[in-house]
C-alpha positions in Angstrom: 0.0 0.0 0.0 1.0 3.0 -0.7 1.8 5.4 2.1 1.9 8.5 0.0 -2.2 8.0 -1.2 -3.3 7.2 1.8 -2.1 10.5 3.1 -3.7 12.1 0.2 -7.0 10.5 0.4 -7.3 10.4 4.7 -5.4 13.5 5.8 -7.9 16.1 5.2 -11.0 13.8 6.8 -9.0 12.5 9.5 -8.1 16.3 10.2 -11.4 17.2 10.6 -12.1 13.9 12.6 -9.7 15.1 14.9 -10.1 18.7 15.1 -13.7 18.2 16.7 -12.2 16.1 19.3 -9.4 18.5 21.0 -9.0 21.8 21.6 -6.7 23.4 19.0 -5.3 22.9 15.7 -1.7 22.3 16.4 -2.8 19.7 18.7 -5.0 17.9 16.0 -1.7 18.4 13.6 0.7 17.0 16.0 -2.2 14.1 16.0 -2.5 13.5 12.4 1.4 13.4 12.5 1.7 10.3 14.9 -1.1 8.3 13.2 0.5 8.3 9.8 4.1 7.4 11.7 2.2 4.8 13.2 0.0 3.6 10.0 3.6 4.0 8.0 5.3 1.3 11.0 2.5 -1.1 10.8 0.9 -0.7 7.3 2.5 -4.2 6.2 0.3 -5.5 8.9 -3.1 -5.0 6.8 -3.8 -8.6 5.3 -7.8 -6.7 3.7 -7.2 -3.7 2.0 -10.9 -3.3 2.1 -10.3 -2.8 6.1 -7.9 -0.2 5.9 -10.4 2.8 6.4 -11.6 1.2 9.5 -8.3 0.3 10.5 -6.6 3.8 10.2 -9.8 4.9 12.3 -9.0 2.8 15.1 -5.2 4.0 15.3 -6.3 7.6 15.1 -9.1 7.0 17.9 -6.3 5.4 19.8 -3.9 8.4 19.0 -6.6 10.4 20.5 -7.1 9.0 23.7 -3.2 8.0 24.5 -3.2 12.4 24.0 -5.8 12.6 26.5 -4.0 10.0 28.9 -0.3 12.2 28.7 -2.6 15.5 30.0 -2.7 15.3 33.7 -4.1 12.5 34.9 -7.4 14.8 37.0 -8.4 15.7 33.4 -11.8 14.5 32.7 -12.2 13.4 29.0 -14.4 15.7 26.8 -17.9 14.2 26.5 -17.7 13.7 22.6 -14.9 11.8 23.4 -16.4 10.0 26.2 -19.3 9.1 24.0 -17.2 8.0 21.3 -15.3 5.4 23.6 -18.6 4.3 24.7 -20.3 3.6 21.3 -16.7 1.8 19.9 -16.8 -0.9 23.4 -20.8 -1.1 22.6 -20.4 -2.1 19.2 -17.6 -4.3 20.1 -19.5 -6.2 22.5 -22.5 -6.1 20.3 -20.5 -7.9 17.2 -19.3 -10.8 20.1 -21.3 -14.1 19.6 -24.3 -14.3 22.0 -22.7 -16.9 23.9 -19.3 -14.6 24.7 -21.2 -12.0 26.1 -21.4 -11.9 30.3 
């Protein structure tokens, strides 16, 4: 895959993605930055390129929160983020088999 495209075709959406989620634009830059390090480290990793959107999603959420975990540790996470987190570990138990869920 070709690093190079998929800045092209996912750096202005996952800008925006992560604009709305923290406070300032240098922030969100500094974001977008580590995901496509990360996504550039691990991209040989992707066996369905037909998962790659939802993959680079997932790193970015992740990039996300591991900002809000480096803030001091009394800082509550914003709600949109909050809700976020919650609708990913809902869907995630929602897709386990009936049988895997306590």
């Amino acid at each position: 895959m070709d690093i190079e495209r998929l800045w092209l075709q996912f750096h202005e959406p996952l800008k925006k993605f992560v604009t709305q989620r923290v406070s300032d634009q240098a922030t969100a830059e500094d974001i977008i930055q580590e995901v496509f390090i990360k996504i550039t480290a691990h991209i040989n990793t992707v066996k369905d390129e037909e998962r790659i959107l939802p993959w680079i999603y997932k790193i970015t959420r992740n990039t996300i929160i591991d900002y809000y975990r480096k803030q001091k540790p009394s800082t509550k996470l914003p709600d949109k983020l909050r809700h976020l987190i919650y609708r990913q570990i809902l869907t995630s138990i929602l897709n386990l088999p009936c049988a895997s869920r306590l």
